[in-house]
Backbone as CSV, one residue per row, in Angstrom:
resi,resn,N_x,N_y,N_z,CA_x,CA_y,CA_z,C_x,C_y,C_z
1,UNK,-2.878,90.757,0.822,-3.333,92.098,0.440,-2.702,92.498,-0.900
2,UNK,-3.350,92.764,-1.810,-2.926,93.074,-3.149,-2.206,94.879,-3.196
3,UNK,-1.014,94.887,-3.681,-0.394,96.064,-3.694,0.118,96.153,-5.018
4,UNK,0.355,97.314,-5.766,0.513,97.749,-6.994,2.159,98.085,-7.000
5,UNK,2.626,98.941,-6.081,3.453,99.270,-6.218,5.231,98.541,-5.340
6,UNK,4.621,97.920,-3.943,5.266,97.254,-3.292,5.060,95.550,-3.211
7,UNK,6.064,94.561,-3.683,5.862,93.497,-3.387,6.390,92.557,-2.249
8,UNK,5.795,91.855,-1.385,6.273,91.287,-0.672,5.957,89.416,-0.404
9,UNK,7.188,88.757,-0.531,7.203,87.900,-0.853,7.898,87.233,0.256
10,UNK,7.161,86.388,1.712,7.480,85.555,2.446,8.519,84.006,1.803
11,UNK,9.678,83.557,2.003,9.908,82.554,1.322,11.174,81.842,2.673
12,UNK,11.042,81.036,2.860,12.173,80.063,4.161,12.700,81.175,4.783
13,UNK,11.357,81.897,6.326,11.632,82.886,6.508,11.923,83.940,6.302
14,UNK,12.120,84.541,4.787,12.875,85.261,4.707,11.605,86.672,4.044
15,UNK,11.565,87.642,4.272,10.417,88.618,3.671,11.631,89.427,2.672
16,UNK,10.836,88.956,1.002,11.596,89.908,0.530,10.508,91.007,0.055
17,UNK,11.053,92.119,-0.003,10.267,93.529,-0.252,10.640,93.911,-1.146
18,UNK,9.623,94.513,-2.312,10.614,95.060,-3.542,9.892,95.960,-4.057
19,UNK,10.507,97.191,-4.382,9.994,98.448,-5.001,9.852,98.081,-6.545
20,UNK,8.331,98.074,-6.594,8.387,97.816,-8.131,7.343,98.932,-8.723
21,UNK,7.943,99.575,-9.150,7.462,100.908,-10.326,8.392,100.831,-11.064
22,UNK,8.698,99.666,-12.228,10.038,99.589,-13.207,10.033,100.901,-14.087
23,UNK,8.769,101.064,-14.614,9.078,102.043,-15.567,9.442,103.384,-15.372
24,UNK,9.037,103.900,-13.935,9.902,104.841,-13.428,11.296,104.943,-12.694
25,UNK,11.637,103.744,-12.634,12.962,103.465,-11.927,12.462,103.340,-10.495
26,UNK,11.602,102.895,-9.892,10.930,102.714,-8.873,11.252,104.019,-7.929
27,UNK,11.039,105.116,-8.958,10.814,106.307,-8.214,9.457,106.015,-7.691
28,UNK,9.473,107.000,-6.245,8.831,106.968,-5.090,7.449,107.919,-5.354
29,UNK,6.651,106.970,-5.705,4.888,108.373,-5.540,3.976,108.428,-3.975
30,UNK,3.566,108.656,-3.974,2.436,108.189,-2.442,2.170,107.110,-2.367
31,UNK,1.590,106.388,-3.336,1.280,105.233,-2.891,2.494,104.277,-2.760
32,UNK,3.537,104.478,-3.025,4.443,103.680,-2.502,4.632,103.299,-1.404
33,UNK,4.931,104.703,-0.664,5.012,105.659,0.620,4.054,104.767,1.601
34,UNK,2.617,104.183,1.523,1.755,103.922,2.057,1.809,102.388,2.074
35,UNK,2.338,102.042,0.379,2.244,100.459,1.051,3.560,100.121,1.489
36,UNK,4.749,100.705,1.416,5.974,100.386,2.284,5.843,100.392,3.387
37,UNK,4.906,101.384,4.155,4.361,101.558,5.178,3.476,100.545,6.121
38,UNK,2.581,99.793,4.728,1.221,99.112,5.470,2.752,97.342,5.550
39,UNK,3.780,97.164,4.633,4.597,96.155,4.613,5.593,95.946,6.017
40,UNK,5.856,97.328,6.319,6.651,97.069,7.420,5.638,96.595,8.626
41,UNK,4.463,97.292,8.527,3.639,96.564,9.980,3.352,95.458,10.001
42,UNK,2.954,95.135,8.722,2.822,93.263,8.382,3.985,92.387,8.808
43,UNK,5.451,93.284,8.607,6.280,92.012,8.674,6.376,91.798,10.039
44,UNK,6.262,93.626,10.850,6.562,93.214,12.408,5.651,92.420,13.037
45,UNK,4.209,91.889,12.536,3.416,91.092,13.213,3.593,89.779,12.989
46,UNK,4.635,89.413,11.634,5.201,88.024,11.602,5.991,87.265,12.239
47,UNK,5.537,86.572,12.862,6.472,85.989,13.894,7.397,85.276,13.588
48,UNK,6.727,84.770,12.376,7.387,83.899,11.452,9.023,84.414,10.347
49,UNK,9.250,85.801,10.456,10.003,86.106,9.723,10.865,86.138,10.447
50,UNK,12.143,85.737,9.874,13.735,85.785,10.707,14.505,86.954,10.044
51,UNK,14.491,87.555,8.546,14.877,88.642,8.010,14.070,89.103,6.834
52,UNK,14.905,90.360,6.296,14.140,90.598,5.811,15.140,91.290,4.527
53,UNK,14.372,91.295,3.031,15.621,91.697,1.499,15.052,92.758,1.114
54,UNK,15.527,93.910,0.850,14.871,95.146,0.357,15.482,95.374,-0.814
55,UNK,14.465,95.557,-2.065,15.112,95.613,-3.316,14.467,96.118,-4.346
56,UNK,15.061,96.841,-5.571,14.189,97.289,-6.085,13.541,96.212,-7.440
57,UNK,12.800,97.125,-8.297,12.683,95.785,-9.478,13.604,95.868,-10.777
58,UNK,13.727,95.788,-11.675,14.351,95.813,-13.311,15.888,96.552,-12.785
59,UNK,16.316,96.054,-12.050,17.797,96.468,-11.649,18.306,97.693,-11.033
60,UNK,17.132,98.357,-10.827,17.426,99.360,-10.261,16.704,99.680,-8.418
61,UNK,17.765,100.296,-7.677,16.857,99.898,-6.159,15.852,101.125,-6.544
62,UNK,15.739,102.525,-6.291,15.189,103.720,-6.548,15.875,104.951,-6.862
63,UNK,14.779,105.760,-8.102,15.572,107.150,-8.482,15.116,108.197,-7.614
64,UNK,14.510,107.888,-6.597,14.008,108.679,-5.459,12.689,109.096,-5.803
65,UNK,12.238,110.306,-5.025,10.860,110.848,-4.853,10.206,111.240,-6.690
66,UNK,9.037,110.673,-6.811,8.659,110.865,-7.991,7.783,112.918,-7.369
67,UNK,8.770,113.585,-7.931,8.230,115.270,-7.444,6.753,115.242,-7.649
68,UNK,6.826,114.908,-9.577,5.715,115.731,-9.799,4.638,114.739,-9.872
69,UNK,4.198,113.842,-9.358,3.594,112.856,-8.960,2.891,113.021,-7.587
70,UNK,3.893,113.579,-6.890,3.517,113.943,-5.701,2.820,115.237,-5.417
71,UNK,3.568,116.465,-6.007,2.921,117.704,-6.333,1.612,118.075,-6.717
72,UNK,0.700,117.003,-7.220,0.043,117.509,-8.733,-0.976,117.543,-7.066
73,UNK,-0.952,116.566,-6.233,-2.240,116.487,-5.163,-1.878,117.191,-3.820
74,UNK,-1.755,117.908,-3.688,-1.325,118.862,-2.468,-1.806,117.743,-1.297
75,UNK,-3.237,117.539,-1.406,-2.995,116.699,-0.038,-2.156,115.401,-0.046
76,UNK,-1.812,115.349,-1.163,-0.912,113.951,-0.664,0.512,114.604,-0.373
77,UNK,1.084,115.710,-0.390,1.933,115.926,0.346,2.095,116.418,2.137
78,UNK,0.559,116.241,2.156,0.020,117.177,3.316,0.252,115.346,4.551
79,UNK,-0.386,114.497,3.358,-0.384,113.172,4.189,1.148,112.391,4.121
80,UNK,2.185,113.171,3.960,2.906,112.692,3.636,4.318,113.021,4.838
81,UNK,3.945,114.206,4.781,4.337,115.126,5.641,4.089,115.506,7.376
82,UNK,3.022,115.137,7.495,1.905,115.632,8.729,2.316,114.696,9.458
83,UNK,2.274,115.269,10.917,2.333,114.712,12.462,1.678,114.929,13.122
84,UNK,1.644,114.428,14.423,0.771,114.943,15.773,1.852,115.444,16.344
85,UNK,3.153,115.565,16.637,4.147,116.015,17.649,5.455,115.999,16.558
86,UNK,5.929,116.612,16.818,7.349,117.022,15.937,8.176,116.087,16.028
87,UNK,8.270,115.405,17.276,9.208,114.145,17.511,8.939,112.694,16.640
88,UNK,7.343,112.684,16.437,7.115,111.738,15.806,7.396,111.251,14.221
89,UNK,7.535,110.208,13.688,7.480,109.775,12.591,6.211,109.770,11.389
90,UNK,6.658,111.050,10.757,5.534,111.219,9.731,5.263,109.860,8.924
91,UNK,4.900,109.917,7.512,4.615,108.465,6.580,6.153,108.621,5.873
92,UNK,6.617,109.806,5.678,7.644,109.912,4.503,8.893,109.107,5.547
93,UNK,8.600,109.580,6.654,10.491,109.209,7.942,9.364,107.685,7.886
94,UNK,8.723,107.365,8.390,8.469,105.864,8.393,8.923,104.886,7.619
95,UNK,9.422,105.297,6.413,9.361,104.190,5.518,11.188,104.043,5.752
96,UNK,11.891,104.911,6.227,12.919,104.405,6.724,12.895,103.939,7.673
97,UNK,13.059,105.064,9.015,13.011,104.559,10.060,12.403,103.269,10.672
98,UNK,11.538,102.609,9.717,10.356,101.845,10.584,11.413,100.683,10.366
99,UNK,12.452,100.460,9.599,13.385,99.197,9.255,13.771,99.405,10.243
100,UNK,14.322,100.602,10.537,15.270,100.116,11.745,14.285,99.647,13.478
101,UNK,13.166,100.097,13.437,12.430,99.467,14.356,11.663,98.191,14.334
102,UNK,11.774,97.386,13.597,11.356,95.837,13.114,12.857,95.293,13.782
103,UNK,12.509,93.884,14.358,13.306,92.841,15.293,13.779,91.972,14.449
104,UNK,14.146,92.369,13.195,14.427,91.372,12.345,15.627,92.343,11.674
105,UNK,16.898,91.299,11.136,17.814,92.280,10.235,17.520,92.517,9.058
106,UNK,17.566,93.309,8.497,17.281,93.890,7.501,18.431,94.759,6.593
107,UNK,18.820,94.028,5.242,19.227,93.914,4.507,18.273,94.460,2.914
108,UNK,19.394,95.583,2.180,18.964,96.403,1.012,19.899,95.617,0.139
109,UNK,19.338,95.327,-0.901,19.998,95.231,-2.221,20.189,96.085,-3.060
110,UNK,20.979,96.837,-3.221,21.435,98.055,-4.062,21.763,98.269,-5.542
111,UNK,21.374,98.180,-6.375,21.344,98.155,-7.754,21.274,99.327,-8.585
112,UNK,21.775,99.737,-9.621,21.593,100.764,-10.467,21.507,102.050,-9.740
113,UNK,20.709,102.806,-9.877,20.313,103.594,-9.036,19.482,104.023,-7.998
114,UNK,19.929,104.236,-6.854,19.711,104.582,-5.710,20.082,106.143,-5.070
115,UNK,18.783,107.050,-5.579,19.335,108.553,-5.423,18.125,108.927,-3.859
116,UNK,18.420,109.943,-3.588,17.067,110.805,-2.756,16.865,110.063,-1.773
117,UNK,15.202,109.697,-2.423,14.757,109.081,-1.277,14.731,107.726,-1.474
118,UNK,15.355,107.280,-2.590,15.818,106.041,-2.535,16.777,105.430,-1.291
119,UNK,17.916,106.366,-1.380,18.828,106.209,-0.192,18.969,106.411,0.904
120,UNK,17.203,107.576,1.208,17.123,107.356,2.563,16.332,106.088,3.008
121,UNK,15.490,105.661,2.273,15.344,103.920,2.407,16.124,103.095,2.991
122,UNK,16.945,102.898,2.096,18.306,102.432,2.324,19.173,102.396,3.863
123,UNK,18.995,103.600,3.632,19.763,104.066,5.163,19.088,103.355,6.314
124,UNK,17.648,103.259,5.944,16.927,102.642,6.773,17.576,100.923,7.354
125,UNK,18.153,100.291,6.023,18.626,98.918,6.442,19.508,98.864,7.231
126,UNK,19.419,97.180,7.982,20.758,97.365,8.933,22.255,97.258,7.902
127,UNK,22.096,96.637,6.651,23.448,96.364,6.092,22.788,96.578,4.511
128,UNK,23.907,97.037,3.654,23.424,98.005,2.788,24.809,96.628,1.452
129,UNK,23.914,96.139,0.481,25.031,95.090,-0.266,24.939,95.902,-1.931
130,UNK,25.846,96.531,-2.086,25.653,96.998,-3.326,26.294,96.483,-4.691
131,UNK,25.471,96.184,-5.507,25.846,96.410,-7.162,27.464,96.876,-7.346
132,UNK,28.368,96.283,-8.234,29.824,96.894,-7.994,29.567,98.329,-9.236
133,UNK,28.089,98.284,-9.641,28.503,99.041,-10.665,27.158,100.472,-10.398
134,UNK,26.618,99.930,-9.025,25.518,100.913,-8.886,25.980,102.236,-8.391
135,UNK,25.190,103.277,-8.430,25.314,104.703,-8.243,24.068,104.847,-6.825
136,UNK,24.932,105.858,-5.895,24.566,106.448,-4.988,24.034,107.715,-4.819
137,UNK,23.472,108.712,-3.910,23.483,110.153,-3.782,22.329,110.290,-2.828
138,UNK,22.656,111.047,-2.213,21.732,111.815,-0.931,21.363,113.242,-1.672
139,UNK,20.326,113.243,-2.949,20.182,114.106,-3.802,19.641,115.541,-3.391
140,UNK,19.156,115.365,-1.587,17.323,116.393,-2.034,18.411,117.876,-2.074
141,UNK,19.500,118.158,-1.544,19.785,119.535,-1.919,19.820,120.167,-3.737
142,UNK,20.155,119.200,-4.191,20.023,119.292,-5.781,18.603,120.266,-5.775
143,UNK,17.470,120.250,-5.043,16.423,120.581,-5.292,16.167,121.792,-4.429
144,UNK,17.174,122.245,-3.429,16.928,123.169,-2.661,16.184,122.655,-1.409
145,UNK,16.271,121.540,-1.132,15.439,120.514,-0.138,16.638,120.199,1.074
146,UNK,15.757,119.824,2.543,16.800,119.210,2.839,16.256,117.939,3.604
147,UNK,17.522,116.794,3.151,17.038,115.260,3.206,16.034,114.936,4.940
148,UNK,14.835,114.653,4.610,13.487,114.828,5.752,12.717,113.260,6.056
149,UNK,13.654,112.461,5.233,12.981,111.185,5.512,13.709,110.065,6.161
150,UNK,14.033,110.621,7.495,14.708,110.147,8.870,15.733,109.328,8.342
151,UNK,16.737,108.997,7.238,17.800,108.842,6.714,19.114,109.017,7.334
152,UNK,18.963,110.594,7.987,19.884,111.352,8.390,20.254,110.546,9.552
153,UNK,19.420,110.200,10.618,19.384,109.291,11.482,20.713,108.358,11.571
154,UNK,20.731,107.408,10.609,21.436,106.411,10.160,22.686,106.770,9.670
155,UNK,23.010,107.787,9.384,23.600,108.587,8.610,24.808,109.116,9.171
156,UNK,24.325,109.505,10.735,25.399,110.064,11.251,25.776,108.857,12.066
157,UNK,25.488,107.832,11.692,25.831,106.247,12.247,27.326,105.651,12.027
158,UNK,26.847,105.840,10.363,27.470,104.926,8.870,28.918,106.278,8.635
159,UNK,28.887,107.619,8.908,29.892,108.273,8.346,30.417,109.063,9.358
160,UNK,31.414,110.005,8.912,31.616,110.880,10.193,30.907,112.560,9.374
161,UNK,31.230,113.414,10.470,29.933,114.536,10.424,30.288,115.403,9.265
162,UNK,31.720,115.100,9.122,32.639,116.212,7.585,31.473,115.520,6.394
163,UNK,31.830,114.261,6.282,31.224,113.287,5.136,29.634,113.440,4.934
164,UNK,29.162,113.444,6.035,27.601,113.751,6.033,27.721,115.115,5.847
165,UNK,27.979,116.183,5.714,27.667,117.135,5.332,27.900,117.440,4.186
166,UNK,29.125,116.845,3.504,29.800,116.753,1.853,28.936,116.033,1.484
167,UNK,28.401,114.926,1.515,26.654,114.006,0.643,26.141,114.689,0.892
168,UNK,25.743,115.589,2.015,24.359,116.263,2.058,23.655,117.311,1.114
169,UNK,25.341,118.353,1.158,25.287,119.765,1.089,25.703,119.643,-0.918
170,UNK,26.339,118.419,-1.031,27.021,118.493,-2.841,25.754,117.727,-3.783
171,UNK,25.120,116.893,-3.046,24.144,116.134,-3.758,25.167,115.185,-4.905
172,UNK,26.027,114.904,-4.399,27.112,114.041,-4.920,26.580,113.009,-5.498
173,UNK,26.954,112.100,-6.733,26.777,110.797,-6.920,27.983,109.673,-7.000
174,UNK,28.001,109.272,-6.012,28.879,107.928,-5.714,29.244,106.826,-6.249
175,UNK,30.380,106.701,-7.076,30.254,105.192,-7.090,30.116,104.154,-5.937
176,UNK,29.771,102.855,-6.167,29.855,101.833,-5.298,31.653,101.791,-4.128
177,UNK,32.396,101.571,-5.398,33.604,101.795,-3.980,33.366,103.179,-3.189
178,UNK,33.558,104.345,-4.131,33.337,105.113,-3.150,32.594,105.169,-1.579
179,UNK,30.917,105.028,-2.041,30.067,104.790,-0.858,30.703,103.648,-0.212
180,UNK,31.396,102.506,-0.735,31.883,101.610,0.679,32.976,102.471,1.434
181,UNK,33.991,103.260,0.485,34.980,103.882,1.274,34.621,104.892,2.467
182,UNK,33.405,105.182,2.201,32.774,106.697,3.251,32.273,105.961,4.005
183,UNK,32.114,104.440,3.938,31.409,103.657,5.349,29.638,103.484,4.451
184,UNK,29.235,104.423,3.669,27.929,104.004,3.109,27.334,103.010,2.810
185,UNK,27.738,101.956,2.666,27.530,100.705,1.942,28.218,99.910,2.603
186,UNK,27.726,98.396,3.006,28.422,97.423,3.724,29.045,96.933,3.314
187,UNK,28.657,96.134,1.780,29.933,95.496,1.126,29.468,95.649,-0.147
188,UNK,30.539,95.966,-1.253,30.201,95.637,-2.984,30.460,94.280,-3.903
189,UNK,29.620,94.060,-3.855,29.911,92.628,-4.607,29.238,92.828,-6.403
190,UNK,29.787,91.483,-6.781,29.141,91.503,-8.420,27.516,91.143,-8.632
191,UNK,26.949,90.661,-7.162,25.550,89.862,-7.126,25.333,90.188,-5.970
192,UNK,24.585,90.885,-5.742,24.347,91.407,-4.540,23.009,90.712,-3.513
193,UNK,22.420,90.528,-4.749,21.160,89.355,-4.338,21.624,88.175,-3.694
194,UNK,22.424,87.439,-4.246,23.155,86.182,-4.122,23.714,86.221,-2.793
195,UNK,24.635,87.612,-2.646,25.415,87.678,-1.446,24.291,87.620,-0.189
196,UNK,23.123,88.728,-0.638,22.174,89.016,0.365,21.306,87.629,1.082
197,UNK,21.012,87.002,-0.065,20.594,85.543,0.649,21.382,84.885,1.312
198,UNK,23.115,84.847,1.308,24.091,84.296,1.854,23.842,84.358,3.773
199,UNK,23.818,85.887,3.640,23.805,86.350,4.568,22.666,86.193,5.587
200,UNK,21.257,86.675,5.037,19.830,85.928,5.391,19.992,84.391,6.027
201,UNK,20.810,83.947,5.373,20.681,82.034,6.291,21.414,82.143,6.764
202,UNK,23.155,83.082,6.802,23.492,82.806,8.215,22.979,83.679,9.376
203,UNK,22.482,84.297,9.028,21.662,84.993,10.213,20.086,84.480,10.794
204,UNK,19.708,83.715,9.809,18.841,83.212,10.385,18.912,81.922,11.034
205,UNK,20.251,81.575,11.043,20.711,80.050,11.851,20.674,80.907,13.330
206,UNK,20.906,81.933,13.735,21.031,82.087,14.988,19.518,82.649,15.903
207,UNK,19.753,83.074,17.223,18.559,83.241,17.657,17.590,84.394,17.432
208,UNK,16.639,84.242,17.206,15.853,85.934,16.815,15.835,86.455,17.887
209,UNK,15.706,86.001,19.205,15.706,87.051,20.236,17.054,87.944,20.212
210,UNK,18.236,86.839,19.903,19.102,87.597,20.618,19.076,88.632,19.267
211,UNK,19.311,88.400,17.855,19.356,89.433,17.121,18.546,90.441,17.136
212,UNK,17.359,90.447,17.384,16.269,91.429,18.145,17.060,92.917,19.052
213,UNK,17.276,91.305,20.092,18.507,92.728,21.198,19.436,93.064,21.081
214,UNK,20.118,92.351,20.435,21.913,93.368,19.750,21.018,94.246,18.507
215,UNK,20.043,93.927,17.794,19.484,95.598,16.761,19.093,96.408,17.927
216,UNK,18.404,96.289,18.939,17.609,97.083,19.529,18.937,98.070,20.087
217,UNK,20.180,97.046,21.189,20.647,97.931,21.910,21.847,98.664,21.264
218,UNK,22.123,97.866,20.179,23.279,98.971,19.115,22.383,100.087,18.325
219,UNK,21.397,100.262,17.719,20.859,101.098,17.371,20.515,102.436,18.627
220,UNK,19.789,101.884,19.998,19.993,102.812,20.957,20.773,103.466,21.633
221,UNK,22.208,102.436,21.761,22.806,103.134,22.452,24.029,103.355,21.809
222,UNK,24.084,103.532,20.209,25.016,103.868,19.442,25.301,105.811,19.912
223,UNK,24.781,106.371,20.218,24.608,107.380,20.123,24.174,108.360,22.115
224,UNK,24.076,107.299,22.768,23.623,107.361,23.967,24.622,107.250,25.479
225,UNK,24.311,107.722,26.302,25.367,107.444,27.710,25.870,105.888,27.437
226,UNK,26.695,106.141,28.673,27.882,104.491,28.704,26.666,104.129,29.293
227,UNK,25.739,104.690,30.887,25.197,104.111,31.634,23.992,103.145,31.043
228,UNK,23.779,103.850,29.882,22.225,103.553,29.367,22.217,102.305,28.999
229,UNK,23.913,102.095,28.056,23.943,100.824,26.784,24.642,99.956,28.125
230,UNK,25.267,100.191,29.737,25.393,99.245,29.956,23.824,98.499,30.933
231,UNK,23.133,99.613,31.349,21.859,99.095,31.299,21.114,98.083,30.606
232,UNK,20.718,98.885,29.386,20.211,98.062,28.152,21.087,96.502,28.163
233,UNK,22.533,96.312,28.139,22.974,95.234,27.747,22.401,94.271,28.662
234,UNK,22.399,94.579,29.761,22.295,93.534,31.411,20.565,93.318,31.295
235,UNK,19.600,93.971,30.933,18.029,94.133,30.667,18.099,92.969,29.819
236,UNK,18.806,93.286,28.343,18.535,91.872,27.193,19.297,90.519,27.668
237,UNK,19.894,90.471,28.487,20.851,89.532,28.541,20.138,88.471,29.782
238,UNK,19.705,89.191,30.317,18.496,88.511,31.584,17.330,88.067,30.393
239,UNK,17.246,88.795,29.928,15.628,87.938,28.975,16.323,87.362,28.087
240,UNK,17.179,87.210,27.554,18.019,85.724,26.545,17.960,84.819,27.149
241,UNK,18.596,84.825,28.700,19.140,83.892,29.581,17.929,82.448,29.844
242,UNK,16.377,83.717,29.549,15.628,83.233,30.078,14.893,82.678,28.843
243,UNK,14.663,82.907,28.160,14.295,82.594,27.050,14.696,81.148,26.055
244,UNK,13.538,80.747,25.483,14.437,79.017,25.305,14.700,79.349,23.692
245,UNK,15.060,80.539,22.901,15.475,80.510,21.437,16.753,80.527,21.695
246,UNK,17.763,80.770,22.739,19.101,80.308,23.316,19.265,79.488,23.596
247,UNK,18.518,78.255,23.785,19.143,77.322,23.786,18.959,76.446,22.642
248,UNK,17.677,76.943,21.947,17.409,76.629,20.514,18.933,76.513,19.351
249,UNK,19.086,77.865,19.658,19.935,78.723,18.858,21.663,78.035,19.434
250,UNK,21.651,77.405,20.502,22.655,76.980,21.335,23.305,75.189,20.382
251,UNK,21.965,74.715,20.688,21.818,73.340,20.264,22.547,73.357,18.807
252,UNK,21.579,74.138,17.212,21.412,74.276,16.313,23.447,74.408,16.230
253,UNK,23.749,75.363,16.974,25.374,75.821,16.307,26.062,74.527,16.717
254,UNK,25.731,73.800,17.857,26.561,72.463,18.243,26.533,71.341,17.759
255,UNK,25.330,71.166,16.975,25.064,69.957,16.027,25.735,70.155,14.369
256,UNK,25.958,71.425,13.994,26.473,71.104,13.210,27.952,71.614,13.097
257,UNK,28.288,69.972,12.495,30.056,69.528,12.498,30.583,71.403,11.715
258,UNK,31.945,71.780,12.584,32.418,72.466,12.538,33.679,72.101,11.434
259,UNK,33.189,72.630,10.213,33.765,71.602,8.799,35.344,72.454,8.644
260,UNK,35.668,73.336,9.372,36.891,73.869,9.878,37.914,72.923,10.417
261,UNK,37.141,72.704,11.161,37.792,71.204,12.456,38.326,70.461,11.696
262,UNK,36.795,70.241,11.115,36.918,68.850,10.305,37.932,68.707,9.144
263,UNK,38.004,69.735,8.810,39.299,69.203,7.738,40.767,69.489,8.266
264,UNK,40.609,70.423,9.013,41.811,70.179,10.339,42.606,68.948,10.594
265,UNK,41.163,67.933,10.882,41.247,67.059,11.211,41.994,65.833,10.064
266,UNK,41.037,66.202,9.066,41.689,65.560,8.159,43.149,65.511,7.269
267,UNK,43.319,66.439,7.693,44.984,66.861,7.391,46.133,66.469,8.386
268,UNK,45.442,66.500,9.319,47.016,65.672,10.353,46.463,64.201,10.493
């Protein structure tokens, strides 16, 4: 499917996704909004994908919501915005939230700038690898706004409730250590791409089911009764048991020489 603004690029499992509107800093218009949208349903029907790289293009991840782009068409804020039930996920909370509902890990590459609704994107990933030199911010109060694109979610995950309210309420911009120090960011490296593929193959050496159910039941029951997450654990752990990507995933770690050992070995 040909897309203008979102690219997605299947490669040894791996789906990378990339916000490309360079010349705006891959600030966010509607149609972004829609094909980030139509990308996440594609990847969840891939069976074939083990993870997934979220990134922006010309070095920068996003400068957030393009306003007046969005403004000029009232109904595209109307489609942007709009639900059937209040609980549900409009198009704007989808394009986060929907990462965190895909069975695959999902990993942001963080570059340059990452403001707004760039970073509620973001928030969307399971692990967040940033640029040592990129800039952060949970901007929309800057605008008299308050952050609406299910971000927040994740948010009160990654920080504690003082910190989420100081990003929220200051429209702060972060350096990279900083956001690792507040818990924002998983790790800062000089190559964040580099690191991110690191990570992609060792995670994709293991089983997709089981990574499936440790996203599913840490995301649910991060926030939920003891009873629920010890529910949930004993539910996934019966369908691993049963399932043959455990023993797939079993085999794969035992065949290869444990090069730890091995030079262990070679030293005495």
């Amino acid at each position: 499917m040909a897309r203008k603004f979102v690219k997605l690029i299947v490669d040894k499992q791996v789906a990378h996704v990339i916000l490309n509107r360079p010349g705006k800093c891959n600030a966010l218009n509607f149609d972004m909004f829609r094909e980030l949208d139509e990308v996440i349903r594609e990847i969840k029907h891939d069976r074939s994908v083990r993870g997934v790289i979220l990134s922006g293009s010309d070095g920068n991840f996003s400068s957030g919501l393009d306003v007046k782009s969005v403004i000029k068409s009232p109904m595209q804020a109307v489609k942007l915005l709009f639900k059937w039930l209040p609980g549900n996920a409009n198009l704007a909370q989808r394009v986060s939230i929907g990462w965190r509902r895909l069975p695959v890990p999902v990993i942001a590459v963080l570059e340059g700038v990452c403001f707004g609704g760039g970073m509620q994107i973001a928030l969307g990933a399971d692990f967040r690898i940033a640029a040592s030199d990129a800039q952060m911010s949970i901007m929309e109060a800057k605008w008299g706004l308050v952050p609406d694109m299910a971000g927040l979610v994740s948010l009160r995950e990654v920080v504690s409730k003082d910190q989420a309210l100081l990003l929220t309420m200051t429209a702060g911009v972060l350096s990279a250590q900083d956001a690792l120090s507040k818990g924002l960011v998983t790790e800062v490296v000089d190559e964040p791409m580099v690191r991110a593929l690191e990570l992609a193959a060792v995670l994709a050496k293991t089983s997709p089911d089981a990574n499936a159910a440790i996203k599913m039941s840490i995301n649910k029951s991060w926030s939920s009764s003891i009873r629920s997450l010890l529910s949930r654990e004993s539910i996934s752990q019966i369908k691993l048991l049963l399932g043959k990507n455990r023993l797939v995933a079993a085999k794969r770690q035992t065949s290869e020489p444990d090069k730890a050992y091995k030079d262990r070995q070679a030293r005495w």
